[in-house]
N, C-alpha and C positions, 0 to 999 in steps of 0.2 A: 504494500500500500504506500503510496506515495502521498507525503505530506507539500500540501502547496504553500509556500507564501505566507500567502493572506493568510489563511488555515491559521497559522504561527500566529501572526500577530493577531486574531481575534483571542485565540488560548491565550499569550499573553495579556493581554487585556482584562482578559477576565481573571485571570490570577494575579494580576498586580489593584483590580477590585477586589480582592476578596482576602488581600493582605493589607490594604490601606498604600500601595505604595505606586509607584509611578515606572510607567513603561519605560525602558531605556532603549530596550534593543529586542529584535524576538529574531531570529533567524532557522533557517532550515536547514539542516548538516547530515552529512553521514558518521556515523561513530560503530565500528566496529562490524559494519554490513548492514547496518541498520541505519534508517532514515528517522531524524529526530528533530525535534525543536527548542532550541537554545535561548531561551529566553534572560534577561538579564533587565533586574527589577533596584528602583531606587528607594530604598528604607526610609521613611524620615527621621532625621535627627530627633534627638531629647534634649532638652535644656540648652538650645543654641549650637547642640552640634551636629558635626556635616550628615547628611546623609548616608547610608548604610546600602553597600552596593551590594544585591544576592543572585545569584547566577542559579535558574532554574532547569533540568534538562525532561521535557517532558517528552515519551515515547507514542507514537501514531499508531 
């Protein structure tokens, strides 16, 4: 099954809603023969500090 694109970035989107945090990147990659989606999500800061960057790998 092949993951498209878009595909990526609506799952992103919907997991950076559902963590409070903000899209950065979602991309479509192969990993190990395996076609996956690489998302990469921005945490908000606490108390004035920077944001919190978390790389998510979700499988199609």
């Amino acid at each position: 099954m092949q993951i498209a694109a878009e595909d990526c970035y609506a799952v992103g989107q919907r997991i950076a809603e559902q963590r409070g945090a903000q899209l950065a990147s979602a991309q479509t990659v192969t990993e190990g023969g395996q076609t996956v989606c690489r998302v990469v999500l921005l945490i908000p800061g606490q108390n004035g500090q920077r944001p919190r960057r978390e790389e998510v790998v979700v499988s199609g």
